[in-house]
N, C-alpha and C positions, 0 to 999 in steps of 0.2 A: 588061473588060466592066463597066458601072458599072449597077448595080443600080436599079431606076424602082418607083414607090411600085402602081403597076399590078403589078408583079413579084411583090410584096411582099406584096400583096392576094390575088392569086390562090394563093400558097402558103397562106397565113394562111386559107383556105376552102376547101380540099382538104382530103379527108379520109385519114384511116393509112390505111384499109380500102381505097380507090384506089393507096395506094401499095404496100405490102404485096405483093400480091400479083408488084410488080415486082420490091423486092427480094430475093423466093423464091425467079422465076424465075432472075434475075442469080446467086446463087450457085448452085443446083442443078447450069442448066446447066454453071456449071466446076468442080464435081466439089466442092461444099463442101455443106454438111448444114443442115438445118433449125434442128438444135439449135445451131449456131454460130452463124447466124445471129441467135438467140434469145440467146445468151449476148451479142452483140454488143449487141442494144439492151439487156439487161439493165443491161450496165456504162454504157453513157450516159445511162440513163434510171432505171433502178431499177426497173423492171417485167418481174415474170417474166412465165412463159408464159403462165398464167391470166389477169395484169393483161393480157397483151396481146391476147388473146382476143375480152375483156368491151370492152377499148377499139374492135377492129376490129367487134365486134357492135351498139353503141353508134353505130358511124360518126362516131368525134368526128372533127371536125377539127384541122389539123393546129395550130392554134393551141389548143388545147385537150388536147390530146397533148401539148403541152411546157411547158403551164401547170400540167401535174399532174405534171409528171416532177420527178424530183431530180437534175438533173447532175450528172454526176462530174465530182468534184473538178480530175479531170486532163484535161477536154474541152476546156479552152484549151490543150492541146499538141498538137490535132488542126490540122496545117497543111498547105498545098499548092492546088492547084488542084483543083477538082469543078463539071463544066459550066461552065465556062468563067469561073467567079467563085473568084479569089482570097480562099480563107477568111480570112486574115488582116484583110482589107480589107474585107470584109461591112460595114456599120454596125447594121443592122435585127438586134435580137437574134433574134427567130424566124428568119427568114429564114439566121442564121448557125445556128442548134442545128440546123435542115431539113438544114445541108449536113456539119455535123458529121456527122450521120447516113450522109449520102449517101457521104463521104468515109468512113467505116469498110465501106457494106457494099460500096463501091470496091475498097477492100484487100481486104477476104474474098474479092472475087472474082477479084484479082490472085493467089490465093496466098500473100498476108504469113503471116508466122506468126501467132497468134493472141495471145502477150504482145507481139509488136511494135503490132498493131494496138488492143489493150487498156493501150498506153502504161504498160507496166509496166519 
């Protein structure tokens, strides 16, 4: 699937707060916890639960969400398929940290173990 600057746009104008509340649902329902959840974006972004709070209250968006975040170190080992875009292949940096994203709380919700998915 090759990525259109329309794509790229509408990620980059959605906000956490929109999203958020899917990622909750997505692990809850398979039997994974808030706080893991939370520990997940901790480690790719650097924001604990407070930070992530104030972000969802704020309504930033999602290009605004990752211009304040500090990536970790090890978020270029995050590889594989998520919605149907090959992370490797992403070029749009936002658009690739979005699926980083998506792509961990994927795993959380498959089940992985929690150092497998924190690339330890």
């Amino acid at each position: 699937m090759k990525e259109t600057d329309q794509h790229n746009e509408r990620i980059a104008k959605m906000t956490f707060a929109s999203v958020y509340p899917h990622y909750k649902t997505k692990v809850e329902k398979k039997g994974r916890t808030l706080e893991e959840l939370e520990q997940v974006i901790e480690w790719l972004t650097g924001f604990d639960y407070k930070k992530i709070q104030e972000l969802i209250d704020q309504k930033v968006t999602l290009e605004t969400f990752f211009d304040l975040a500090k990536l970790h170190p090890n978020a270029e080992l995050i590889k594989g398929t998520i919605c149907g875009y090959k992370i490797e292949e992403i070029e749009n940096p936002l658009t690739k940290k979005t699926r980083y994203l998506d792509k961990l709380i994927d795993e959380l919700a498959k089940g992985k173990k929690m150092d497998k998915i924190l690339r330890q």
